[in-house]
Every structure is written in C-alpha cells, then in structure tokens.
N, C-alpha and C positions, 0 to 999 in steps of 0.2 A: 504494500500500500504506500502509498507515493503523497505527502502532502506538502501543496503549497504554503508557501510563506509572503510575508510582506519584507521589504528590504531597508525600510526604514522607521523610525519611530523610537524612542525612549524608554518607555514603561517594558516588564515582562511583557511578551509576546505570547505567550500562552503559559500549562501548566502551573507548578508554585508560585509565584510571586517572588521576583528579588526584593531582600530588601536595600535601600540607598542610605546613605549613611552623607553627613559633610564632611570634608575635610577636617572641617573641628572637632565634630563628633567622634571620627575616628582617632583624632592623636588623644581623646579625653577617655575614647574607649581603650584604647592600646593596642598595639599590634596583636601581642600574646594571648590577649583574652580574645580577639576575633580568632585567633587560630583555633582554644578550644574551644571557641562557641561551636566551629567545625560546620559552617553554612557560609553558600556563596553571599558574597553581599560586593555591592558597586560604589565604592566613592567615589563623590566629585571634589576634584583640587581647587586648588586655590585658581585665584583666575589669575594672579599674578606670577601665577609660574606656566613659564611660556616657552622654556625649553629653543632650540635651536631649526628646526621645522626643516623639511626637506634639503634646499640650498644650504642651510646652514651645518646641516650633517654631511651633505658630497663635501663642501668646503673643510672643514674640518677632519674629517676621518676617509676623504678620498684615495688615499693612497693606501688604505688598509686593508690586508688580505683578510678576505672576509670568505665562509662558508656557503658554496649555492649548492641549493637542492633540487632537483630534478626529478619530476615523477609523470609519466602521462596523464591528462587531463581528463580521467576517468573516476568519480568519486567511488567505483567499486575497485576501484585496482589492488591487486592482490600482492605486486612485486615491491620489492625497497625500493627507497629511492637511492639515485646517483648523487654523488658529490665531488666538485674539485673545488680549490679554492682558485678563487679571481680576486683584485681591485674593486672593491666597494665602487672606485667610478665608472667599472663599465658596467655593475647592472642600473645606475641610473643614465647613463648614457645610450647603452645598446639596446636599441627599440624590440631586437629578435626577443629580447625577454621577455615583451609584452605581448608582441604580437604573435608567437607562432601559436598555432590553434591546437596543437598536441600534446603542448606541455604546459605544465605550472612549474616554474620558477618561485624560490625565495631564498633569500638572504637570513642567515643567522651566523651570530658570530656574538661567543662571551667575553665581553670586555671586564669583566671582575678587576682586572690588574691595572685598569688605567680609570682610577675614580672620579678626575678631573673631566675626561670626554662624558663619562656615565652623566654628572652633574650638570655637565653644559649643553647635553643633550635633552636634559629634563628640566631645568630651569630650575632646581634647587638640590640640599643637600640628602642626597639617597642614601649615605651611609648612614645616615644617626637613625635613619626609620628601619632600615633593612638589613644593615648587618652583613652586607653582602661577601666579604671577601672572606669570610671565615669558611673552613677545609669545606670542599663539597657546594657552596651556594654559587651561586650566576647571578649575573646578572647580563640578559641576552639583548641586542638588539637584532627584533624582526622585521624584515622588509619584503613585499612582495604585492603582487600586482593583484589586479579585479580576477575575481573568482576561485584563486587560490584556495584550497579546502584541505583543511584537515583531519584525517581519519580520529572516528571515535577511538579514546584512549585512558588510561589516565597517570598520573603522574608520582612518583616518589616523594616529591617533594613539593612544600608548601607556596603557593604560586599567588603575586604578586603581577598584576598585567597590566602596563598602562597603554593608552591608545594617544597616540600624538599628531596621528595624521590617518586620514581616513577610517573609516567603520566597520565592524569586524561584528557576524554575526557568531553567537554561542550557542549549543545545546547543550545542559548541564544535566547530569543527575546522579545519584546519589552511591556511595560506596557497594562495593558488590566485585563478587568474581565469577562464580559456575554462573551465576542469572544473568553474564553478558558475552557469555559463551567465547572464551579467549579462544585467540587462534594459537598457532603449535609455543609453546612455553620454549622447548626445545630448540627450535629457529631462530631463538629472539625475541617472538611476536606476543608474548604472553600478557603483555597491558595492551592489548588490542584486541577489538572483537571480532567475531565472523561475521558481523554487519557493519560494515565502515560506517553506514549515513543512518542513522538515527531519524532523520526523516524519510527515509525509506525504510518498511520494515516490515517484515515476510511474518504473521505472527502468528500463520500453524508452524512456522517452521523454527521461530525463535518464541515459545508460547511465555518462557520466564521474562525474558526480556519486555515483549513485550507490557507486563505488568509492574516489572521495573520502571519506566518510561512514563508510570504515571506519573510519577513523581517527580517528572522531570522539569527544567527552568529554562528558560528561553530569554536572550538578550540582546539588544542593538547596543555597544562599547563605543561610545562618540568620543572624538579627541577629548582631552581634560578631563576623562573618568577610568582609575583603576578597577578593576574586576580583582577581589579576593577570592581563590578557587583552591580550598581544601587539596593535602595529599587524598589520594585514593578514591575522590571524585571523579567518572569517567566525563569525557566531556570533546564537542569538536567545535573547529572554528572554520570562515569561510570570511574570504576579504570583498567587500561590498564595494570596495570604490579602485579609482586609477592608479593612486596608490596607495598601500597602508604602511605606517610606521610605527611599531609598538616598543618597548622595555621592557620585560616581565624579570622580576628578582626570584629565583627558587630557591629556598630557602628550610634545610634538615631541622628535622622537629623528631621530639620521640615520641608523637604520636605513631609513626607509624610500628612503633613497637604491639599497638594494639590491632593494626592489619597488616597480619602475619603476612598472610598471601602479597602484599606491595613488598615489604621487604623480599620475599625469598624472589619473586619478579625480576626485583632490581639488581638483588646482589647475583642472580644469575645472568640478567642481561648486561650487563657492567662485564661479565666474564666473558661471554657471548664477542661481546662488541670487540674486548680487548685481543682476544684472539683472533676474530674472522678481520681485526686492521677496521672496523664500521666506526664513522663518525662519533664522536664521542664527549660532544662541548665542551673541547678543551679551550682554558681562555686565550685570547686572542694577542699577540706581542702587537701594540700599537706603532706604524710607523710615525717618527717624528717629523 
C-alpha cells in the first residue's frame, strides 16, 4: 500500500504528534533529561543564529575532502551504497550530481576535529550543548540534493539534526527489532528493514510492522529547527528541496545498554565495516 504525502507544512503530518519545544525551553529542559524523556521532539533556535548558508560553507570548507554516496534512485534498493571521496567544491559545482536521473548523491563528512568550521557553520557555540568531540560522537555535515531518500533505519546513537538549508521530510517511530523485520545482521544490514519506505508497506506481508507504524510520527524539519531523535528509534529521511544542508551531532548515551539488540547491531556492524574496508564516519582532516 503506497501513501501519498504532502511536501510541505510545519505541524506532525500524521500519526503521534511531535512535540516542539523553544530554544529556551530546551537549554531550561537540558539536553540529558530530553534524552531520557527518550521521545522525538523538534526545536526551534534562536533566530539569531544564522550559521554560514550554502556560499558560505563552499567558501569556507571548499577545499575539503569530503565523503559522497552513491546509490540508484530507487527507494526499494537493496544494494550499499558506493563511496569515494571528492572536494566539497565539486559537489556544489558539478550539476551531474543533480541532474543524473539514476542516482542520488550526498555529501557526509564528520568534522568533530575542526570545532571552529562546526561553529561557523551553525552560527553558535555546539560544543557547550553537544559534547561532540568526546570518543565515538560526530558531528556530520549532510548535503544532498531534491529527492535524496533515506532507507528506514535506526541508529546507535543519540541524534541531534539541524536543518540549515532546505526541508527534509521524517518518518519516525518507535524502538523495536523482530517487528521491523531486519535485513541479514550478518551483511551488515541489521539496523535496516526488509521494507526500506515506510510509506510503502506490504502489511500481509510485514503484518508486525505494520502495527508498529501506528505509532509512528511524521515531520517537515525547516531551516532553524533541530529534530531530537532517540538511539534505537527506527526512522527515514527524504530531501524536499534543490538543496538540503543539515548538522546532526551523534552522541553515546548508556541508554543503549537497555536495547541490547542496538548495541550487539552496532558493535557487530562497526566489525563488519572494519573488515569488508565500508565507510565508517571517520572524522574528516580539514584542509587549511
């Protein structure tokens, strides 16, 4: 079953309800206690933090070997992606990125080690909120064009996502492993389901899933609003506009000591990865 969506708009889009939070409310709530409240929630920053915007990031970090990904432009695709690195200036320069109609292209690269570019990218200070450099956290800049989609998944660690440039659509929902029917553990694929699109969804054939998904949350992430999104929350994303440009900080919590299943995931695909040579977010040396 195949449902449409709308591609714009603020509020929850369907299912739970997000809740929103200010920027004040959040540094009064504290980072910590949103993690174990352990539920999505969206804050809006400050309006005065305005960060460096497209131009200002080619200008600044163009000379930076940065991570592209390559995968055909099929939301059922079942293969990895490819990776080589390039110069951050040719994916904003080389139109083939945008336009070839076979692939989705994006851009990720952790800059953890260079707090100054993180900071001037964001228009304030990330380390005092996020903690970022310490063993194991990121802090990623993601870039990628209209329509780019990301397979339902979910993550090790505690995530932190800001949108800084173009709109980035979510489907969130809630901790689980056999009810999202992982693909081979074994390959690598085990925080992944056998239904990439969450809005497509086979439900004789995925029937737990399916009832999982009621509970699910839905969201349009507009520049100037973080998405807080729980380790071991499954969750995909899809880029709405010409270009998108996000931050997201990931950040080790011991929660995940209470979802066994995420850590043995992790510390198997961390092994996975380190063996088969696969991409593996390591941080990025910034050229000067």
């Amino acid at each position: 079953m195949t449902t449409a969506h709308p591609v714009s708009g603020r509020e929850s889009l369907g299912g739970v309800p997000v809740p929103r939070l200010s920027f004040d409310e959040f540094m009064a709530f504290g980072r910590e206690a949103l993690i174990r409240a352990d539920v999505p929630v969206v804050i809006t920053l400050p309006k005065g933090a305005h960060g460096l915007g497209r131009e200002g990031v080619a200008e600044r970090l163009g000379n930076m070997a940065v991570t592209l990904f390559t995968e055909p432009s099929n939301k059922q695709n079942s293969e990895r992606w490819t990776t080589k690195d390039i110069q951050l200036r040719e994916f904003f320069e080389d139109e083939r990125y945008l336009t070839d109609p076979g692939t989705w292209n994006r851009i990720v690269s952790n800059i953890r080690n260079s707090p100054a570019d993180v900071d001037a990218i964001l228009g304030f200070d990330a380390g005092k909120l996020f903690d970022y450099r310490r063993t194991m956290n990121a802090a990623n800049l993601w870039i990628s064009h209209q329509g780019v989609f990301t397979q339902s998944h979910f993550d090790e660690l505690e995530n932190f996502n800001i949108a800084l440039e173009g709109r980035k659509r979510f489907v969130l929902a809630p901790p689980g492993f056999w009810e999202y029917y992982p693909r081979s553990v074994q390959k690598g694929f085990g925080d992944k389901s056998q239904c990439p699109d969450f809005d497509d969804v086979d439900r004789r054939r995925y029937p737990r899933l399916a009832a999982k998904l009621a509970e699910r949350r839905e969201l349009i992430l507009e520049p100037g609003e973080m998405l807080y999104l729980p380790l071991g929350w499954w969750h995909q994303a899809e880029s709405l506009d010409e270009m998108n440009i996000n931050m997201n900080f990931w950040l080790r919590d011991a929660k995940i000591l209470r979802r066994p299943y995420v850590l043995g995931v992790a510390l198997y695909t961390a092994a996975y990865r380190k063996v088969k040579g696969v991409y593996n977010y390591q941080p990025t040396e910034v050229a000067s």
